[in-house]
C-alpha positions as CSV (number, residue, x, y, z in Angstrom):
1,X,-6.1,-4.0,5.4
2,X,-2.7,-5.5,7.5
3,X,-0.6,-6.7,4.7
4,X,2.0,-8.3,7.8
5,X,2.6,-8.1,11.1
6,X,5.5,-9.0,13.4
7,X,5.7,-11.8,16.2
8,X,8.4,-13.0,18.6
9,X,10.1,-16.5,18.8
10,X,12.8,-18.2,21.1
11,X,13.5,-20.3,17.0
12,X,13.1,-17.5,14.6
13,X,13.8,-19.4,11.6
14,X,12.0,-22.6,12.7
15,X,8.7,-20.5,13.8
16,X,9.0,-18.8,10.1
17,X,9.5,-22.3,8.0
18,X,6.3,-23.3,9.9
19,X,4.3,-20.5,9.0
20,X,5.8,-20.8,5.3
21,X,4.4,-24.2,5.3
22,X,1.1,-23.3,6.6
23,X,1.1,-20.6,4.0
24,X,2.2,-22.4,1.3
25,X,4.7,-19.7,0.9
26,X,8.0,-18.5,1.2
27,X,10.8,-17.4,3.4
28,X,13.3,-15.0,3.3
29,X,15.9,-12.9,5.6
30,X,14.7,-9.8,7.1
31,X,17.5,-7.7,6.5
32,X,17.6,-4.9,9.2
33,X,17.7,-7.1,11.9
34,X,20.1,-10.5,12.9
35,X,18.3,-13.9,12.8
36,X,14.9,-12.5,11.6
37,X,12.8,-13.8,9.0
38,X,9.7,-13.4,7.0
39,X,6.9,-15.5,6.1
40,X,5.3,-14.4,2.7
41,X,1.9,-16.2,1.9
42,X,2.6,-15.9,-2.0
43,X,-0.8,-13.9,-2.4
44,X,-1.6,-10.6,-3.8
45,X,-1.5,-8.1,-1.4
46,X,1.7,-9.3,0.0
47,X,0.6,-10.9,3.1
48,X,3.8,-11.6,5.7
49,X,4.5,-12.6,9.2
50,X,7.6,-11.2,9.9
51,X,9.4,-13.2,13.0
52,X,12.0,-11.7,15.6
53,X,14.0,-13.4,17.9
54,X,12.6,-13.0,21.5
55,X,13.2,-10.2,23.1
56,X,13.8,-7.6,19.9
57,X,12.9,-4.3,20.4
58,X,11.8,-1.8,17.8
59,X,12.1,2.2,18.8
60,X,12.1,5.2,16.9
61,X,14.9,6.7,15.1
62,X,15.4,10.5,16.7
63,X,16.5,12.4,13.6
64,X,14.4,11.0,10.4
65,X,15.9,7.7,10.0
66,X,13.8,4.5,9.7
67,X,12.7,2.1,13.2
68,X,15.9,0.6,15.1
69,X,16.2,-2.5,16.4
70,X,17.5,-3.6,19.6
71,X,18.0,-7.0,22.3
72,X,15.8,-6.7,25.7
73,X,17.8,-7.4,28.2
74,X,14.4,-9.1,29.8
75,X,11.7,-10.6,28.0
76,X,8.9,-12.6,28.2
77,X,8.0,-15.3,25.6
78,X,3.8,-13.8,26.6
79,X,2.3,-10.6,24.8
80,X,-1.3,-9.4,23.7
81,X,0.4,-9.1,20.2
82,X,-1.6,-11.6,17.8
83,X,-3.3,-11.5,14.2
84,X,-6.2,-13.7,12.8
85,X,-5.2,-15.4,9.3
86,X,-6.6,-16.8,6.6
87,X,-4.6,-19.8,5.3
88,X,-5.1,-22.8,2.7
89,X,-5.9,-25.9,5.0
90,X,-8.0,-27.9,6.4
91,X,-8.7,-28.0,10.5
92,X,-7.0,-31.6,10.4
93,X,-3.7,-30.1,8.6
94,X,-3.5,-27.5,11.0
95,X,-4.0,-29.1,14.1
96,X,-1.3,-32.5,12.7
97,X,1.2,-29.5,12.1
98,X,0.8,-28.1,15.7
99,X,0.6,-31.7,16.8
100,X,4.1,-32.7,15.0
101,X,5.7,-29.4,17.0
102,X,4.6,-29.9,20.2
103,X,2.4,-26.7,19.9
104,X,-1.1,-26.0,21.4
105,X,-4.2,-26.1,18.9
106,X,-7.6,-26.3,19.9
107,X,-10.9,-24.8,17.4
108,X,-13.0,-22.2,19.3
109,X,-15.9,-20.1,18.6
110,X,-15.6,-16.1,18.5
111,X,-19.4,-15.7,18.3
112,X,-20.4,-15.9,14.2
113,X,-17.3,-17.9,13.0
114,X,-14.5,-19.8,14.3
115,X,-10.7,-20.3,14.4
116,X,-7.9,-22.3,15.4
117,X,-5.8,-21.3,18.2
118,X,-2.5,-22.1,16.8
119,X,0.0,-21.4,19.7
120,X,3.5,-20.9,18.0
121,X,6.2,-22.1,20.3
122,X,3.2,-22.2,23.2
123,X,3.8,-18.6,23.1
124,X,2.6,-16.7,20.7
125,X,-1.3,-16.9,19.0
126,X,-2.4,-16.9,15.6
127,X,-6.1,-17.2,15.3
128,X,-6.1,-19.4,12.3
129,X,-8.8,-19.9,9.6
130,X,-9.6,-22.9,6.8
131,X,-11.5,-21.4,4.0
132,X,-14.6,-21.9,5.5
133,X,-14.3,-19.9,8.8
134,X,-12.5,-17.5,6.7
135,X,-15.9,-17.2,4.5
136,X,-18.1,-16.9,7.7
137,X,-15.7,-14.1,9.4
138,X,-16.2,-11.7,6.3
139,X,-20.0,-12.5,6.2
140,X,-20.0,-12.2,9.7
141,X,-17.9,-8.7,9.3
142,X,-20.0,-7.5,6.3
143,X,-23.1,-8.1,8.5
144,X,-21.3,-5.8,11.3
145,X,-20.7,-3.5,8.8
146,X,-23.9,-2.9,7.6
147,X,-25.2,-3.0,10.8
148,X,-22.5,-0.2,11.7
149,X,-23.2,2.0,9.3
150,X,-27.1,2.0,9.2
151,X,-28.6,5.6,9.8
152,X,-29.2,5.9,13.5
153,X,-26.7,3.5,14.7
154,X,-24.5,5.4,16.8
């Protein structure tokens, strides 16, 4: 289970009271690091997006301290870094709240359910799912499951 995972953005702040809203959530400093932020969903497990400004860097400590942080002195607003997320609203209130921020949107199948390309600052994807694609990518997943698991699958 991924209870967060971390994205970059030219707007930090503005990328993370965004996903707050899509959440229904709430935001908060991130501590460790200047002009970061976190998006909590408000659910159970804790789910977050934490958001960095563009061009943060996270290394290893060498002795046994926790990850440092440092500024790129290049960096490109593109990675493969992405998440698919479950959030409370309908295909028409996700693709008005990319509309209103000039962000791309656009609903595409992935085989057995589909999501919302929600491109944060054109940038940065978020596979995004109403409650119904949501159900059909865990039935979907269960099916693999099964399917995965069956004696003489392999």
């Amino acid at each position: 289970m991924i209870h967060h995972v971390s994205i970059p953005a030219r707007d930090p702040r503005h990328v993370a009271e965004v996903l707050v809203e899509l959440f229904g959530g709430t935001l908060t400093g991130f501590g460790p690091w200047h002009d970061a932020y976190i998006a909590w969903a408000g659910d159970e497990v804790g789910t977050a997006i934490e958001v960095y400004p563009l061009g943060t860097e996270m290394l290893p400590d060498p002795g046994a301290g926790q990850a440092r942080f440092r500024a790129a002195t290049v960096a490109s607003r593109y990675g493969a870094t992405h998440a698919a997320v479950s959030v409370p609203r309908s295909r028409q209130e996700i693709l008005a709240l990319a509309q209103r921020e000039g962000w791309r949107a656009i609903e595409l199948s992935r085989g057995p359910n589909h999501v919302i390309e929600f491109w944060i600052e054109n940038a940065v994807m978020l596979e995004l799912m109403t409650p119904d694609m949501a159900d059909d990518y865990v039935r979907a997943m269960a099916s693999f499951r099964r399917r995965a698991t069956a004696p003489g699958v392999g």
